[in-house]
C-alpha positions as a Markdown table, in Angstrom:
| # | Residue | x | y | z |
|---|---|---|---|---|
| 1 | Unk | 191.3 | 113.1 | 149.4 |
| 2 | Unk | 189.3 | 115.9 | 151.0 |
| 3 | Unk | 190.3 | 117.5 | 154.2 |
| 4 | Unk | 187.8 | 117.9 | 156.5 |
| 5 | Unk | 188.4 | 120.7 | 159.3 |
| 6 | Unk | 185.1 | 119.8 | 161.2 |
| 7 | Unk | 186.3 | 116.0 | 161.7 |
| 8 | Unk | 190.1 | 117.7 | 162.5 |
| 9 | Unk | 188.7 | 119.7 | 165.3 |
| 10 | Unk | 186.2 | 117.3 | 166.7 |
| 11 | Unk | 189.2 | 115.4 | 167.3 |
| 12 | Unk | 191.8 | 118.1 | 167.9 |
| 13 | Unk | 188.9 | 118.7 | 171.0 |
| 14 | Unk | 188.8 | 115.5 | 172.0 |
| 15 | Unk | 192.3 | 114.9 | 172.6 |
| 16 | Unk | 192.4 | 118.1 | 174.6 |
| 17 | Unk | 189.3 | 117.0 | 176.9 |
| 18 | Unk | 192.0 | 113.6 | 177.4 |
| 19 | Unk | 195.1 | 115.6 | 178.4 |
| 20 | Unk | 192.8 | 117.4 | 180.9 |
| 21 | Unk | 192.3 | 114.1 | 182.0 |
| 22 | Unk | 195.4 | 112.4 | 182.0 |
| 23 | Unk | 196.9 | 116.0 | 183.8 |
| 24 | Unk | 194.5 | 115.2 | 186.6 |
| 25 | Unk | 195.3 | 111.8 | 186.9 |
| 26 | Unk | 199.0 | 112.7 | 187.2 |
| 27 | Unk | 198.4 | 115.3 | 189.9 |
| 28 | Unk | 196.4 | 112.7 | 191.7 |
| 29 | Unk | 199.1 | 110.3 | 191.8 |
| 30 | Unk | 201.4 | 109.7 | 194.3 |
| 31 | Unk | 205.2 | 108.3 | 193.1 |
| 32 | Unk | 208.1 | 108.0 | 194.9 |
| 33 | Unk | 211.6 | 107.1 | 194.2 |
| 34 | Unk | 214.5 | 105.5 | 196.2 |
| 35 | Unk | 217.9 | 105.3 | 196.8 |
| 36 | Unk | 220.0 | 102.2 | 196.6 |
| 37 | Unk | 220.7 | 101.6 | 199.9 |
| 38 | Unk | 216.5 | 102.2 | 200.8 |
| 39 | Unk | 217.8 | 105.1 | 203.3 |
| 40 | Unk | 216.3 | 108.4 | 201.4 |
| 41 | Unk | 213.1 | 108.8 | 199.8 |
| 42 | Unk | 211.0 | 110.8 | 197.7 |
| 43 | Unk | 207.9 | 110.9 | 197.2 |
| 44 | Unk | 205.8 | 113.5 | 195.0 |
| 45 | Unk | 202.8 | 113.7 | 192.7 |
| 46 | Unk | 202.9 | 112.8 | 188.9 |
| 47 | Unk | 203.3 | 116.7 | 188.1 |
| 48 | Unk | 206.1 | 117.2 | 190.4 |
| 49 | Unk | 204.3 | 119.0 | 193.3 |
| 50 | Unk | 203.7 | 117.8 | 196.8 |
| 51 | Unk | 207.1 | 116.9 | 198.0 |
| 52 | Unk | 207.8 | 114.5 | 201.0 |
| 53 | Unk | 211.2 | 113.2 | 201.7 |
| 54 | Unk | 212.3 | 110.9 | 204.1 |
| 55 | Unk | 215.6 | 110.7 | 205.0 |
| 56 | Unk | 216.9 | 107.5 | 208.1 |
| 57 | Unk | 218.5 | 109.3 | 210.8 |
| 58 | Unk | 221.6 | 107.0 | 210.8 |
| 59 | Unk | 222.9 | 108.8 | 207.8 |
| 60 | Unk | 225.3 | 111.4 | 209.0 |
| 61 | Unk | 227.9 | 111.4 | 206.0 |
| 62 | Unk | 227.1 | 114.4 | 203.7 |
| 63 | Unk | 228.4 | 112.6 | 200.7 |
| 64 | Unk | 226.4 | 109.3 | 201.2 |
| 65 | Unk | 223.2 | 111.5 | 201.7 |
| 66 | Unk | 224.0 | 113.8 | 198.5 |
| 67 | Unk | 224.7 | 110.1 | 196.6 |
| 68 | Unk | 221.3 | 108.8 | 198.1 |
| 69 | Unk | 218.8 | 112.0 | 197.5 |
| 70 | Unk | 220.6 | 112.0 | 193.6 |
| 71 | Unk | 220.1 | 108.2 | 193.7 |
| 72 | Unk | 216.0 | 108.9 | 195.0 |
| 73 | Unk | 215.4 | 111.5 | 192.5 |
| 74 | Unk | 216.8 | 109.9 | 189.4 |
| 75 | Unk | 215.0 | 107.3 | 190.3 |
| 76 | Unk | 211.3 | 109.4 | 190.8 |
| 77 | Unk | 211.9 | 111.3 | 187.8 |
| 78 | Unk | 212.4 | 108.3 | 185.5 |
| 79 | Unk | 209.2 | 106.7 | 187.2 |
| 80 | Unk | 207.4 | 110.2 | 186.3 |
| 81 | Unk | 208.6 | 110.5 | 182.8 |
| 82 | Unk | 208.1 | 106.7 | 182.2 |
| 83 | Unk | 204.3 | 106.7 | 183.5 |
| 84 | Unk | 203.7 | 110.2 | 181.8 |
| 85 | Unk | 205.3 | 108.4 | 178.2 |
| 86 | Unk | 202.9 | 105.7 | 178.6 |
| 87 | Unk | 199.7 | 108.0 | 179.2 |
| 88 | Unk | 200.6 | 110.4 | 176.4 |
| 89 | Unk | 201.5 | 107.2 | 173.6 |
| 90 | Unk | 198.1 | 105.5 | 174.5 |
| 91 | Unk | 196.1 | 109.2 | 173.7 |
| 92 | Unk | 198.1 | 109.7 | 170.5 |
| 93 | Unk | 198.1 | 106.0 | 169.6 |
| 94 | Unk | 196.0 | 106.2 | 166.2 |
| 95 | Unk | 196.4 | 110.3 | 165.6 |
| 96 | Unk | 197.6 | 110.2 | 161.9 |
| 97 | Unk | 198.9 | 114.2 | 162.2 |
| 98 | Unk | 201.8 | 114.5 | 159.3 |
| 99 | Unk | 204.8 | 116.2 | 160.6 |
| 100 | Unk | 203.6 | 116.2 | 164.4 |
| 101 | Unk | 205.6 | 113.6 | 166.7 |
| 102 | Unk | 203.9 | 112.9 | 170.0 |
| 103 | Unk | 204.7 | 112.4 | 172.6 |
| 104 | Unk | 206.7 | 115.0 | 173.0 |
């Protein structure tokens, strides 16, 4: 089997021309997480910039807001990771790279 580095780097390029994409698609997209309860939340784009939380005025106990905002951000940061995942495993779906794992 030959290698062929011009076929290796035509698609080494194009896969960089797709995370470019998929970057700008994640900056463009607005997610939010919430807490149980539905009295914090916070929202963000998909590359973690652009912060807005909300949090209802009758919360007044500093433990139960701490829970909450913990409870909102797991929750955001799984939603980011999870929709980042799926992007990344549909742009490596079909790269036969040996020893390279993606996504990351």
């Amino acid at each position: 089997m030959m290698f062929d580095i011009a076929k290796m780097m035509s698609q080494a390029k194009k896969v960089q021309d797709q995370m470019v994409k998929i970057q700008d698609e994640l900056a463009s997209s607005q997610m939010e997480g919430q807490s149980a309860d539905g009295k914090v939340t916070i929202a963000c784009n998909g590359k973690f910039e652009g912060w807005n939380v909300q949090i209802d005025a009758s919360l007044n106990d500093a433990a139960t807001i701490q829970t909450d905002v913990q409870q909102a951000l797991e929750q955001l940061t799984e939603r980011i990771m999870s929709k980042t995942q799926d992007k990344m495993s549909a742009l490596t779906q079909g790269l036969n790279i040996p020893g390279l794992k993606l996504p990351f």
